[in-house]
VOPAGU-2260 file (C-alpha; in pm, 1 decimal, decimal comma):
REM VOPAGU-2260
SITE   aa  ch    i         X         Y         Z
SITE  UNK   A    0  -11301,5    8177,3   -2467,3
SITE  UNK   A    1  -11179,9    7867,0   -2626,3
SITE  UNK   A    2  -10789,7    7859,4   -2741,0
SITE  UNK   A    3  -10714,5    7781,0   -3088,4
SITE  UNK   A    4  -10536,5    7463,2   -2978,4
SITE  UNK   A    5  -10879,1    7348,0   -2785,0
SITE  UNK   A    6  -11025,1    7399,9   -3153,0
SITE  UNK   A    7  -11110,8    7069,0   -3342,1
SITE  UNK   A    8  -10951,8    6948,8   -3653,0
SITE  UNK   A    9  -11318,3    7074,4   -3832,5
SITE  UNK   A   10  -11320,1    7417,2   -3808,7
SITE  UNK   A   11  -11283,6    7633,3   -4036,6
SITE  UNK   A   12  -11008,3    7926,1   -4120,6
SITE  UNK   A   13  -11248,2    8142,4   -4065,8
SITE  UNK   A   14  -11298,4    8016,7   -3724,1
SITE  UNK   A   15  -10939,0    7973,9   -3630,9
SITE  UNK   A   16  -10895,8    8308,1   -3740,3
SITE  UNK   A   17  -11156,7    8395,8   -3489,6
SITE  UNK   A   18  -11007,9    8259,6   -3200,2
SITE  UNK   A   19  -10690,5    8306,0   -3268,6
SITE  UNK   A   20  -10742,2    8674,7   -3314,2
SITE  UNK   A   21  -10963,9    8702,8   -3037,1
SITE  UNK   A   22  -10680,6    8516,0   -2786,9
SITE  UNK   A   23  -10419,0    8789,9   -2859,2
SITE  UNK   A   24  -10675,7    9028,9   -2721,3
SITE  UNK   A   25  -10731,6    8820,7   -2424,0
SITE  UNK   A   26  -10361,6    8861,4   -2348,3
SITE  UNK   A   27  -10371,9    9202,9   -2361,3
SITE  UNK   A   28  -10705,9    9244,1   -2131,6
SITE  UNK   A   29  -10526,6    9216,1   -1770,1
SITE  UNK   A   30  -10305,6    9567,4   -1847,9
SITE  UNK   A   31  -10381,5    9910,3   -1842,6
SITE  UNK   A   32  -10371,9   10133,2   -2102,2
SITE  UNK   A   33  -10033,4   10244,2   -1975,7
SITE  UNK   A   34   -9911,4    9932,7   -1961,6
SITE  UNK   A   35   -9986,7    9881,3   -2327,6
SITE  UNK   A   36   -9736,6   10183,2   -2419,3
SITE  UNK   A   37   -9431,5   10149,8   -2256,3
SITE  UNK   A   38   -9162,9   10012,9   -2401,7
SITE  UNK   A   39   -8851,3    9934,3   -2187,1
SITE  UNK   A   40   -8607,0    9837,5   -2418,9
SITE  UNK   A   41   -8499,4    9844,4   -2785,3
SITE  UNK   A   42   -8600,4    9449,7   -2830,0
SITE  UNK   A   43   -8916,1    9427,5   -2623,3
SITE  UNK   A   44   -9178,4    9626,8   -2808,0
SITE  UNK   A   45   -9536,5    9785,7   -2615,3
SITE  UNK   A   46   -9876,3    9571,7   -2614,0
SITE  UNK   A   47  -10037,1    9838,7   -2818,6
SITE  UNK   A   48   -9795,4    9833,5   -3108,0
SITE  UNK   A   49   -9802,5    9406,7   -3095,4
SITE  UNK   A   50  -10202,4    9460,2   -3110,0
SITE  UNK   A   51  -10132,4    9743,1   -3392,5
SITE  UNK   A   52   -9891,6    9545,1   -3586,6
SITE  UNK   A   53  -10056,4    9158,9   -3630,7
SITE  UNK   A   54  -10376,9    9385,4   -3783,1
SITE  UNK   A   55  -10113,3    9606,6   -3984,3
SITE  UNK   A   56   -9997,4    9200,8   -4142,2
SITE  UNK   A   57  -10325,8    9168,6   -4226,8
SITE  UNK   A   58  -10445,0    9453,4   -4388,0
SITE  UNK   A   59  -10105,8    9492,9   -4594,9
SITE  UNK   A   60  -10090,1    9103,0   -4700,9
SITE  UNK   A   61  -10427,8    8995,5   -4740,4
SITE  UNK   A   62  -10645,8    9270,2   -4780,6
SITE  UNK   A   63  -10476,4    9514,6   -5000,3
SITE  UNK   A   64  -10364,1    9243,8   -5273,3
SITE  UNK   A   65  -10706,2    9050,8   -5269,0
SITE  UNK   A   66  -11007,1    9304,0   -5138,9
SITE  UNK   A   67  -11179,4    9492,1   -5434,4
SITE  UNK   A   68  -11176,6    9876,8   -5373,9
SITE  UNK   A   69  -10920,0    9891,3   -5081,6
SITE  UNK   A   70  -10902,0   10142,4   -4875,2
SITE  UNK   A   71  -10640,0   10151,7   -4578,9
SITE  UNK   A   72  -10806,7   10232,8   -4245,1
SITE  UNK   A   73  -10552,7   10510,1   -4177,3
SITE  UNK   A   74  -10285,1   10576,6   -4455,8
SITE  UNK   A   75  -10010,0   10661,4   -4149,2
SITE  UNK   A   76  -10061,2   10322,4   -3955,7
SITE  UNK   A   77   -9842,7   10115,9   -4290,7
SITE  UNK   A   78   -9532,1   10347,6   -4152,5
SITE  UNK   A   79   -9590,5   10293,3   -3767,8
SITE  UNK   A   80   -9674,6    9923,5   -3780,9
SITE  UNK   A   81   -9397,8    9779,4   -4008,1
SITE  UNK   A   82   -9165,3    9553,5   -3848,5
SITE  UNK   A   83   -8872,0    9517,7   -4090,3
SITE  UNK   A   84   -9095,1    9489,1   -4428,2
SITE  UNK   A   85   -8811,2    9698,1   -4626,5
SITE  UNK   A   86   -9014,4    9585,1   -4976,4
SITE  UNK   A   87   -9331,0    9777,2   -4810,3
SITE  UNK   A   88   -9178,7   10110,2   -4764,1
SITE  UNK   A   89   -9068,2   10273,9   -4468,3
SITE  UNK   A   90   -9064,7   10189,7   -4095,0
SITE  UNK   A   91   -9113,5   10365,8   -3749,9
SITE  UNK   A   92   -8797,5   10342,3   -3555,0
SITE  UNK   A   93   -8805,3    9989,4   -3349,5
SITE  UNK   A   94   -8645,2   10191,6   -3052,9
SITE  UNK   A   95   -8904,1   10457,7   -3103,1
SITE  UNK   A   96   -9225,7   10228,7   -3087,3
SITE  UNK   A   97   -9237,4   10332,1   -2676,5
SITE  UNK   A   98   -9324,6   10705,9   -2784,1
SITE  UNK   A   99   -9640,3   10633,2   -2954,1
SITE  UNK   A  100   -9859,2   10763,4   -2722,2
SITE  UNK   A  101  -10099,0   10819,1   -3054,9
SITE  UNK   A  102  -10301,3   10646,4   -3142,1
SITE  UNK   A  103  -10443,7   10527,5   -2829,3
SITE  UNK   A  104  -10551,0   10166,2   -2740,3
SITE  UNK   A  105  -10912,4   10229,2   -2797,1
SITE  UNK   A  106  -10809,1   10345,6   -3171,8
SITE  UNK   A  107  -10556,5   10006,1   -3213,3
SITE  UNK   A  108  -10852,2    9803,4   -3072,0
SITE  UNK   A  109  -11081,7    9973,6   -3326,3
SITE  UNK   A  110  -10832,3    9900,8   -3610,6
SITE  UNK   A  111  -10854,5    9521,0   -3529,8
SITE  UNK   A  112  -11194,8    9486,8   -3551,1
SITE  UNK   A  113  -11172,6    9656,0   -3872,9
SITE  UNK   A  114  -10962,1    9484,9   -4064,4
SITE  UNK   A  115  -11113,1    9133,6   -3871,6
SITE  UNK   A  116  -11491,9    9234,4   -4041,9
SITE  UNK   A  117  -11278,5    9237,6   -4389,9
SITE  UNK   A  118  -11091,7    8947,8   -4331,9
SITE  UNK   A  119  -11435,6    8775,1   -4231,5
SITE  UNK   A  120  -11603,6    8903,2   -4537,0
SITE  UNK   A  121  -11284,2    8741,1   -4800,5
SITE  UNK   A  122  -11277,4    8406,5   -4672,0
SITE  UNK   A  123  -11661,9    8463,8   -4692,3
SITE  UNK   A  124  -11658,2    8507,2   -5047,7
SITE  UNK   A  125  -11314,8    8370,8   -5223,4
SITE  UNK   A  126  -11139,0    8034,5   -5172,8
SITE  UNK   A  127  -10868,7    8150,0   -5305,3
SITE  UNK   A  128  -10602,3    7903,8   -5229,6
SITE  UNK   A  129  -10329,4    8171,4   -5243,9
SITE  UNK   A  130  -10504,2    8378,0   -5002,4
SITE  UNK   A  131  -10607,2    8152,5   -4744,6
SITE  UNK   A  132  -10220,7    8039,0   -4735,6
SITE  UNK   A  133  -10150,6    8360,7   -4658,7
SITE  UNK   A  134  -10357,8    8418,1   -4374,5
SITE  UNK   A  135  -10255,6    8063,7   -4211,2
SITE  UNK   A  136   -9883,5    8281,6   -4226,3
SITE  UNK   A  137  -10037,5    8519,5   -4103,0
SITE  UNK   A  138  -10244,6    8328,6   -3785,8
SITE  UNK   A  139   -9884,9    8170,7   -3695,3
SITE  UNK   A  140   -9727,1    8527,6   -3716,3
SITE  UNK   A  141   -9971,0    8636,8   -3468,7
SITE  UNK   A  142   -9956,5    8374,1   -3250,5
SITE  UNK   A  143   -9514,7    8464,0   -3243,1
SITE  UNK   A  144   -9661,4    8815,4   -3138,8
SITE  UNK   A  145   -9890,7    8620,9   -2789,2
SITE  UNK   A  146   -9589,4    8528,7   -2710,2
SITE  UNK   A  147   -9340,3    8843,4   -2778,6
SITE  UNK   A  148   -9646,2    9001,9   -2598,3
SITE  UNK   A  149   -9609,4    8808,8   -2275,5
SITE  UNK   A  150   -9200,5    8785,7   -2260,7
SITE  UNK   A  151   -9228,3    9208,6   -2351,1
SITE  UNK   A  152   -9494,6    9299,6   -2099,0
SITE  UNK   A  153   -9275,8    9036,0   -1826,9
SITE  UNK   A  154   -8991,3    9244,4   -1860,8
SITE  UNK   A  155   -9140,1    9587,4   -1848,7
SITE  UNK   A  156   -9311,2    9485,3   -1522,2
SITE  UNK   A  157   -9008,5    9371,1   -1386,7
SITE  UNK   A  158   -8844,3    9709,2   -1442,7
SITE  UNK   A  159   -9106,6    9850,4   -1174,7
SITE  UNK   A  160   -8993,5    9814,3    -804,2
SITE  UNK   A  161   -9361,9    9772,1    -708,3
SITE  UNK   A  162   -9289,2    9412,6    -880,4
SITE  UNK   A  163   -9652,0    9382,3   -1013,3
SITE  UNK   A  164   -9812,9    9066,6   -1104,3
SITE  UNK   A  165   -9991,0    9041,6   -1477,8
SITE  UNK   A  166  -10196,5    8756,1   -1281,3
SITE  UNK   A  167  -10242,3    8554,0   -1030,4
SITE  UNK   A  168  -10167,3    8220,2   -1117,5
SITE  UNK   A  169   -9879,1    8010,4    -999,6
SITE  UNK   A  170   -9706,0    7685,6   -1137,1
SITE  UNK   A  171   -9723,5    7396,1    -947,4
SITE  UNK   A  172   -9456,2    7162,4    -816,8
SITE  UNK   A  173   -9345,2    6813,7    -827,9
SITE  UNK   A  174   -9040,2    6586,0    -718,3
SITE  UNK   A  175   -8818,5    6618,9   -1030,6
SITE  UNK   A  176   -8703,7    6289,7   -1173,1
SITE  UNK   A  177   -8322,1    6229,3   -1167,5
SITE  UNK   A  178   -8155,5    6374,3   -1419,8
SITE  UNK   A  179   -8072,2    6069,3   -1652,7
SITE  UNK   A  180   -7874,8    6004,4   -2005,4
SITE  UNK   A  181   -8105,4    5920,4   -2280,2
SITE  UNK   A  182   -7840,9    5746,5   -2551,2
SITE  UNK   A  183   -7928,0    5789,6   -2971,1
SITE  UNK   A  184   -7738,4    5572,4   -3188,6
SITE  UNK   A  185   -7666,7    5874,9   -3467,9
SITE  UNK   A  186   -7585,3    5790,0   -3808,1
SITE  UNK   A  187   -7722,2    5948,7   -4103,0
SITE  UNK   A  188   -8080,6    6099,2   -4048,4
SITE  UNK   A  189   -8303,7    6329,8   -4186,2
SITE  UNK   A  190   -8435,1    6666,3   -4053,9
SITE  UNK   A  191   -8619,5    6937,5   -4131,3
SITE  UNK   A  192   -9018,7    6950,6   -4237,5
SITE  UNK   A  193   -9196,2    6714,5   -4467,5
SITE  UNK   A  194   -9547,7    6721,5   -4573,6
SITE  UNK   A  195   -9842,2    6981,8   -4649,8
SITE  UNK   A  196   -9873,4    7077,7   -4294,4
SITE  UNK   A  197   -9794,0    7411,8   -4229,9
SITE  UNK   A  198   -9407,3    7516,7   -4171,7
SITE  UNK   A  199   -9231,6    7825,8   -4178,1
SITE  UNK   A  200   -8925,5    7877,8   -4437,9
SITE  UNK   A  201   -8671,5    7794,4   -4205,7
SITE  UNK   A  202   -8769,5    7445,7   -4137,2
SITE  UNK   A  203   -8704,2    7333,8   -4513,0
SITE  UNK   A  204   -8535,4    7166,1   -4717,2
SITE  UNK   A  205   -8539,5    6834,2   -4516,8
SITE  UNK   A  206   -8233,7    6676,1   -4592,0
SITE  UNK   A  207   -7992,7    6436,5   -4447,5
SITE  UNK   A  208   -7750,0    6481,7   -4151,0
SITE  UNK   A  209   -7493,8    6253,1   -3986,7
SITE  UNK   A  210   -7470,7    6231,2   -3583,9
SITE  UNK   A  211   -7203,6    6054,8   -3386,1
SITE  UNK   A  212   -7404,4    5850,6   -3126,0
SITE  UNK   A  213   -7509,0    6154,1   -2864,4
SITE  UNK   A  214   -7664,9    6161,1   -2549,6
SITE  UNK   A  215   -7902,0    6412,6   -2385,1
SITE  UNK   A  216   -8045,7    6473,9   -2060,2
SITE  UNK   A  217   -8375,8    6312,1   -1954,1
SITE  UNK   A  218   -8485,6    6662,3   -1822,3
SITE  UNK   A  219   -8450,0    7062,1   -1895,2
SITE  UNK   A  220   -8185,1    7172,0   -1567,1
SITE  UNK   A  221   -8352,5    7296,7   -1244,7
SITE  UNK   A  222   -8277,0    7646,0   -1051,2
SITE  UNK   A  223   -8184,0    7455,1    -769,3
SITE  UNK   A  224   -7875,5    7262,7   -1021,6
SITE  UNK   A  225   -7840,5    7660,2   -1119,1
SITE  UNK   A  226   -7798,9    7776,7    -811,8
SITE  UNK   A  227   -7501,4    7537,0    -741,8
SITE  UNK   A  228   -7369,3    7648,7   -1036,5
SITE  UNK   A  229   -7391,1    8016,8    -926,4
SITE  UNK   A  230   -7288,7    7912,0    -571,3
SITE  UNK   A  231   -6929,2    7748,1    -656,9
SITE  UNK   A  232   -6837,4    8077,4    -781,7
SITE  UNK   A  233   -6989,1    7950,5   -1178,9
SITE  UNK   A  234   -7022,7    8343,1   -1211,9
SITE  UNK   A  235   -6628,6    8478,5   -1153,1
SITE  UNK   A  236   -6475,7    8228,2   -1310,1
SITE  UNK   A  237   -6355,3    8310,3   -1689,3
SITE  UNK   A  238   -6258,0    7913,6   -1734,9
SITE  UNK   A  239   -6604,5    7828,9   -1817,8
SITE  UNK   A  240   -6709,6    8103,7   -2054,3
SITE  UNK   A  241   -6658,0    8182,1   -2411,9
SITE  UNK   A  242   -6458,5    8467,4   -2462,4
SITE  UNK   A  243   -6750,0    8709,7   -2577,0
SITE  UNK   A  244   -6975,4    8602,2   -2311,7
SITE  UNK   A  245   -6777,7    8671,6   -1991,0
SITE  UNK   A  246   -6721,0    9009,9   -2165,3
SITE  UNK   A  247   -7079,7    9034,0   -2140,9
SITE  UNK   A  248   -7121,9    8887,2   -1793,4
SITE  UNK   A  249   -6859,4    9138,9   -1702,0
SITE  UNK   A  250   -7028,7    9436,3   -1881,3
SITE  UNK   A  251   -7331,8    9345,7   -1722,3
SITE  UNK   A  252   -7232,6    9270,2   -1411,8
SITE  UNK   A  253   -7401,9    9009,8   -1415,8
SITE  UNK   A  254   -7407,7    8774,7   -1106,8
SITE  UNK   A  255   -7705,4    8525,8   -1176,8
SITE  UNK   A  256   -8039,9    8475,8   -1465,0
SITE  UNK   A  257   -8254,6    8771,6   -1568,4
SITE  UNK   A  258   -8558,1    8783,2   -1281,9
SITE  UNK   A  259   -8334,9    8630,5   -1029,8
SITE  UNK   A  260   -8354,9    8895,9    -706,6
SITE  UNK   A  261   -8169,9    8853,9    -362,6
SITE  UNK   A  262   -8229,5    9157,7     -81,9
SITE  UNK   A  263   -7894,0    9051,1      54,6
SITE  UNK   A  264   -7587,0    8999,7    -141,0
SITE  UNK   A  265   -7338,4    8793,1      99,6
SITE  UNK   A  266   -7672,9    8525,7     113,0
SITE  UNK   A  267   -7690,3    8466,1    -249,4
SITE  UNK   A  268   -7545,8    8157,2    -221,1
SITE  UNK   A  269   -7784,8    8005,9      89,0
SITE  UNK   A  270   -8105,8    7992,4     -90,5
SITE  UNK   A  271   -8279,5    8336,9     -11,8
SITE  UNK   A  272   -8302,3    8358,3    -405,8
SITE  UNK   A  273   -8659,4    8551,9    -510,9
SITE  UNK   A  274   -8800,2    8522,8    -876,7
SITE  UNK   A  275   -8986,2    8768,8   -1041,8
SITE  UNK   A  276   -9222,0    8579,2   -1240,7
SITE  UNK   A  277   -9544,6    8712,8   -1448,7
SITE  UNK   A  278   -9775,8    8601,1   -1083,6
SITE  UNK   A  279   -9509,6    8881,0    -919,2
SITE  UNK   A  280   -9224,2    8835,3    -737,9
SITE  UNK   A  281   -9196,0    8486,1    -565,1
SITE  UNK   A  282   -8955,7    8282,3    -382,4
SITE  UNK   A  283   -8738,5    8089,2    -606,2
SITE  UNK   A  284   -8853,6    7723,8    -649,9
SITE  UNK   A  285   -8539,2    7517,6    -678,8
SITE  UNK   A  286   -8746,1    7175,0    -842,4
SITE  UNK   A  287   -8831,7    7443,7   -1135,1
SITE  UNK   A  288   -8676,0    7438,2   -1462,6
SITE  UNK   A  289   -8423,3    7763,9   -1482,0
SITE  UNK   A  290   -8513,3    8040,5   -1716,4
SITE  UNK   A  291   -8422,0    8369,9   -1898,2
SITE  UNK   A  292   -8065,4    8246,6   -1938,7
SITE  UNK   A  293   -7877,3    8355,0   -2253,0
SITE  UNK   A  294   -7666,0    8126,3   -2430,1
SITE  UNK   A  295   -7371,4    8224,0   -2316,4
SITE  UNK   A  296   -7519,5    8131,6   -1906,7
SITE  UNK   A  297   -7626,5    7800,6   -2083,5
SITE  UNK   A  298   -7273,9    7734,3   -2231,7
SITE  UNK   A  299   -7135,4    7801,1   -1913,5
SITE  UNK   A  300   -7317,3    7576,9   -1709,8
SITE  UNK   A  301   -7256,6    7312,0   -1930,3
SITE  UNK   A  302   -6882,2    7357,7   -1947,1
SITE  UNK   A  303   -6950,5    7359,0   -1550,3
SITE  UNK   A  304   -7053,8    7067,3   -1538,1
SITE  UNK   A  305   -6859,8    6890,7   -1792,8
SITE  UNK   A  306   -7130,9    6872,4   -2070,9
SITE  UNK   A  307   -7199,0    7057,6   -2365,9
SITE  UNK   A  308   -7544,1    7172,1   -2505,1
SITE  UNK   A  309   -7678,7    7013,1   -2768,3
SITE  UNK   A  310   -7676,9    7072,7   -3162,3
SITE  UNK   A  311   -8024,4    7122,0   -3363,6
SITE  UNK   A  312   -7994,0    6837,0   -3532,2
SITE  UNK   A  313   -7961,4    6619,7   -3228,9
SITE  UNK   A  314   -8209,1    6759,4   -3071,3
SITE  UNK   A  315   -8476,7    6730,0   -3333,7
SITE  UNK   A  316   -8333,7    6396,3   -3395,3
SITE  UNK   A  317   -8446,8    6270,9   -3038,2
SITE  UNK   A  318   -8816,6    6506,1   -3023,6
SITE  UNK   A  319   -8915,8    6369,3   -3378,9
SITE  UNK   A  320   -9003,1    6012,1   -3244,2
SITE  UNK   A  321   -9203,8    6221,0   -2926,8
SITE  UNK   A  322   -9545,3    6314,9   -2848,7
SITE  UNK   A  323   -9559,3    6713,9   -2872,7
SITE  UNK   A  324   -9745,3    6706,2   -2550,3
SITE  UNK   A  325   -9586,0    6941,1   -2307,8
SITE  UNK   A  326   -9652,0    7264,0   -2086,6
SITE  UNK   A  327   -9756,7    7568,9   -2323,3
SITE  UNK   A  328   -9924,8    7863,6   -2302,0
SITE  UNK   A  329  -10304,1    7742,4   -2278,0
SITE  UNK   A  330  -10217,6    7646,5   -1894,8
SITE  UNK   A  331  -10255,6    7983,9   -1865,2
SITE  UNK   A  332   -9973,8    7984,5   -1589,8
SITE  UNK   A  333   -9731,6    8132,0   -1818,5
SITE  UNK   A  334   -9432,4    7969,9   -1628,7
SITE  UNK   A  335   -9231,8    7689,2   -1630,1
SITE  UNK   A  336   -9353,3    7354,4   -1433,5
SITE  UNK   A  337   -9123,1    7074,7   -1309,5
SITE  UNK   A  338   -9056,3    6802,7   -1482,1
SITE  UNK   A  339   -9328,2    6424,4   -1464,5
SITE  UNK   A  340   -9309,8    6127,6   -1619,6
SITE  UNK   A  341   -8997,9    5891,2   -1720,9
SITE  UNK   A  342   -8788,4    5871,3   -1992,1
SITE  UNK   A  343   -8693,7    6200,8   -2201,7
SITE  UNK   A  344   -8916,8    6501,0   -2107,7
SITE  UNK   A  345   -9012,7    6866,0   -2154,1
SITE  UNK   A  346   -8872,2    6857,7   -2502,9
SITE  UNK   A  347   -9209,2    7037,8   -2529,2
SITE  UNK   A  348   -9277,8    7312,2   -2382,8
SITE  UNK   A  349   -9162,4    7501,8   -2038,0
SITE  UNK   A  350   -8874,1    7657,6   -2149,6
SITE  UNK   A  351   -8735,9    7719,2   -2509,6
SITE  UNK   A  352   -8390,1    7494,5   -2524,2
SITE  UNK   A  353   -8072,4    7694,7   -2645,3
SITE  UNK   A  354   -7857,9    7424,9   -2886,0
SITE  UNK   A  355   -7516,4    7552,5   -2959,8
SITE  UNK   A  356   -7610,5    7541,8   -3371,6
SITE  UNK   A  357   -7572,3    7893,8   -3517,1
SITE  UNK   A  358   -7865,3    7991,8   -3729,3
SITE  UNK   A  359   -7842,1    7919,1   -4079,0
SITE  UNK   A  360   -7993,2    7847,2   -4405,9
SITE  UNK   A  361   -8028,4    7470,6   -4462,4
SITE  UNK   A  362   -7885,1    7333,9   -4768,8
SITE  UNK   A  363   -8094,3    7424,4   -5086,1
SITE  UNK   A  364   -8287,6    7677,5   -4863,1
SITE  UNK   A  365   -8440,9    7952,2   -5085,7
SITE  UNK   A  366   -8670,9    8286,0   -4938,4
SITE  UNK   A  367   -8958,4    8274,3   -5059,3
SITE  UNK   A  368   -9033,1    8603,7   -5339,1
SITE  UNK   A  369   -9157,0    8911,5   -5247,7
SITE  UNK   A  370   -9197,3    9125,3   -4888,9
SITE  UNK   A  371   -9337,2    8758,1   -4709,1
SITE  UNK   A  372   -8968,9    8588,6   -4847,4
SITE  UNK   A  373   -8835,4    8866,0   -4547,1
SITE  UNK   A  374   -8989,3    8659,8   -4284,2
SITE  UNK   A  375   -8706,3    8434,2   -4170,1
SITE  UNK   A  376   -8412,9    8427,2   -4443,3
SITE  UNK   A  377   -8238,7    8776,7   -4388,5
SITE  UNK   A  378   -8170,1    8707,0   -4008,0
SITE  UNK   A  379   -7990,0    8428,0   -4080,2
SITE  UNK   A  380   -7655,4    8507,0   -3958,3
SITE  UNK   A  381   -7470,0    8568,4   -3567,0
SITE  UNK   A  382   -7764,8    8394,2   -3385,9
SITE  UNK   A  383   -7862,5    8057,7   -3220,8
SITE  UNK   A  384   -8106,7    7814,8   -3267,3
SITE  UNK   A  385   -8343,5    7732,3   -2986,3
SITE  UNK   A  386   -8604,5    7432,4   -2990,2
SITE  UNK   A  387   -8906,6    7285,5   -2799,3
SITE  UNK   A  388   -9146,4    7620,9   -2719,0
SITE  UNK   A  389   -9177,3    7733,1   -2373,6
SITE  UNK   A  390   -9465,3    7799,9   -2115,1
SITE  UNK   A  391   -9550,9    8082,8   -2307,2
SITE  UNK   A  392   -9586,9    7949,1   -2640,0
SITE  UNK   A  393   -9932,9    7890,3   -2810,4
SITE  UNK   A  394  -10018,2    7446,0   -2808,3
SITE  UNK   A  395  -10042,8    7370,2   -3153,5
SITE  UNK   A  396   -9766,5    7632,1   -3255,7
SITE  UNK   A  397   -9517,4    7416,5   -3218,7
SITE  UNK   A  398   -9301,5    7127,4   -3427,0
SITE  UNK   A  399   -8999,1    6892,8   -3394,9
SITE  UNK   A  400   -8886,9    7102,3   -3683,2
SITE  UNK   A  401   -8958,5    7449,2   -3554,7
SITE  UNK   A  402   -8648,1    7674,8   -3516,8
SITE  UNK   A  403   -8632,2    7961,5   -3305,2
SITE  UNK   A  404   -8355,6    8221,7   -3317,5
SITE  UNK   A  405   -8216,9    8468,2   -3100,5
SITE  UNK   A  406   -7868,5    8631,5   -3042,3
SITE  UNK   A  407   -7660,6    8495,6   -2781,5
SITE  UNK   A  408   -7709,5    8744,9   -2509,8
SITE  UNK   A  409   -8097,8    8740,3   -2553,4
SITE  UNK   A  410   -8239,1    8626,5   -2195,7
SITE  UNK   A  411   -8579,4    8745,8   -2169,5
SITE  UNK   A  412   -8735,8    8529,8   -2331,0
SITE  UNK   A  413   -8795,9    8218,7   -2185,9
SITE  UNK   A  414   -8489,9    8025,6   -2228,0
SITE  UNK   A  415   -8367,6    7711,6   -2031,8
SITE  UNK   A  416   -8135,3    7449,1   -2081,5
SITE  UNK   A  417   -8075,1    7073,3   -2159,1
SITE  UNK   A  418   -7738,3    6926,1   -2176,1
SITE  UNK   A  419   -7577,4    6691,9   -2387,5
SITE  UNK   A  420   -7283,8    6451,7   -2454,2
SITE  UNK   A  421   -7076,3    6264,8   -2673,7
């Protein structure tokens, strides 16, 4: 099956809406039905309701306001597929979405194909300009969900001592480059999206910023730097965490990133580190880009080693001049790869980059009307920006001007971490 980033520039929505569709079923192919129900915590939701939910945007946004005569294909699924729509009525619990054992896969798969026919027949018969901008939103909101649906089913896996493998696949590995400085003057730029290309909310207004002359690394940090980190006791010190994040270390007990095993606990700190990656559980490859750290593991390895990470602005600043080549998810390896090449790198790809910008509104920044203006503007507040996309991320997703968001304790998805300087 060919990705929608393999697509050329020609095709048609109707096409990319194909493929794109047709993709987050491939995903879902290599589980069991069982698989596709389980959800093992409040944040990571089951395979079936991601399959359930990206048709439940479609039938509610583009086929109920634009197809003639419509008729839900069952009246209950607009309760148990809502996300956090609160102008479209009511919701199924988030931590509840585990206990749908009905309907079954076979009936979610059925919906799909359903409300894909409809689709098919609308952009077959309307060029509605209105419409068809709502099912681009709607082709980038489903390709979030591939990737919710491959951090989600990484982590319920994980939870199983059998330590199974979604695949087979494994990343390759190079000789990392040094880590070098890559220096930017600063001064007043712009960021934020320009253009008719698509963009989500968040990205806009562009506007202007001023930098101080910044640095960052030429490279996302390895496990192996991690693991020297972990091994000069980076983990029981208080000195190099925020206040609220060595509670959380503390609470957690945590001793080292999310995925990170060791069979014996007084050789943590002499390389008999495992990783439990979507291929299963591996030995840990120290040339690797780390991942699944929070932001407050990323702060503290940066206050380790006498850095800081960098803001959004910076870092967009530096990507916006760069190719958007990089390591996503149509590798089909779904993990992070060493770093090639010289100069600045993996800005693209691999692992999602933590800055230390909270997530806010940019100046002039107004939500769109209506249930869609819910997308992006009501979570803006106690979370951090993240930039780049990761291994997991659709090609062709991504933008220098994409912002991701996530709370500061967040670490399964696939976070990493580049450092930067004054």
């Amino acid at each position: 099956m060919q990705s929608t980033q393999e697509l050329p520039r020609s095709v048609s929505l109707a096409e990319r809406y194909q493929s794109i569709r047709q993709r987050t079923l491939a995903l879902a192919a290599p589980l069991s039905p069982e698989d596709c129900c389980v959800q093992p915590m409040v944040e990571a939701s089951p395979t079936k309701w991601h399959l359930g939910h990206t048709a439940w945007f479609f039938e509610t946004f583009v086929l109920e306001p634009w197809e003639a005569d419509f008729r839900p294909f069952h009246p209950a699924f607009r309760v148990l597929f809502n996300s956090y729509y609160n102008a479209v009525g009511n919701k199924h619990p988030r931590p509840h979405r585990g206990l749908l054992t009905r309907p079954g896969l076979d009936e979610v798969i059925a919906y799909r194909a359903n409300v894909d026919e409809r689709v098919a027949n609308l952009l077959a018969t309307t060029g509605d300009q209105e419409l068809q901008a709502t099912i681009e939103l709607g082709l980038h909101h489903e390709q979030q969900h591939q990737e919710l649906l491959l951090t989600d089913i990484k982590y319920l896996l994980s939870c199983n001592p059998l330590f199974p493998a979604y695949h087979d696949r494994i990343s390759t590995t190079t000789e990392n480059p040094v880590m070098a400085w890559i220096s930017f003057a600063g001064g007043l730029v712009e960021i934020g999206h320009t253009g008719s290309a698509f963009s989500f909310d968040n990205e806009s207004p562009r506007h202007v910023v001023f930098l101080q002359p910044y640095a960052l690394s030429s490279r996302l940090v390895t496990n192996g730097e991690y693991a020297k980190f972990i091994a000069s006791g980076g983990y029981r010190d208080p000195a190099h965490w925020l206040a609220e994040g060595w509670d959380w270390r503390v609470a957690q007990n945590r001793e080292a990133p999310l995925y990170w095993h060791s069979h014996d606990t007084h050789q943590k700190h002499e390389g008999t580190w495992e990783e439990f990656t979507l291929a299963g559980l591996r030995p840990l490859d120290p040339a690797q880009p780390v991942v699944h750290v929070s932001y407050y593991e990323a702060d503290a390895y940066a206050r380790w080693a006498g850095v800081r990470l960098p803001t959004e602005a910076e870092w967009e600043h530096a990507a916006a001049a760069q190719s958007l080549d990089g390591h996503f998810a149509n590798a089909g390896l779904f993990h992070p790869r060493s770093a090639t090449g010289a100069g600045i790198v993996q800005l693209f790809g691999d692992t999602w980059e933590w800055t230390q910008s909270a997530y806010a509104p940019y100046p002039g920044f107004r939500a769109p009307a209506g249930a869609v203006g819910e997308y992006n503007g009501k979570f803006m507040v106690n979370q951090y920006v993240l930039r780049g996309g990761s291994c997991v991320t659709p090609e062709g997703h991504i933008r220098s001007t994409y912002r991701n968001f996530f709370h500061a304790n967040a670490c399964w998805q696939f976070s990493g971490i580049r450092l930067a300087r004054s």
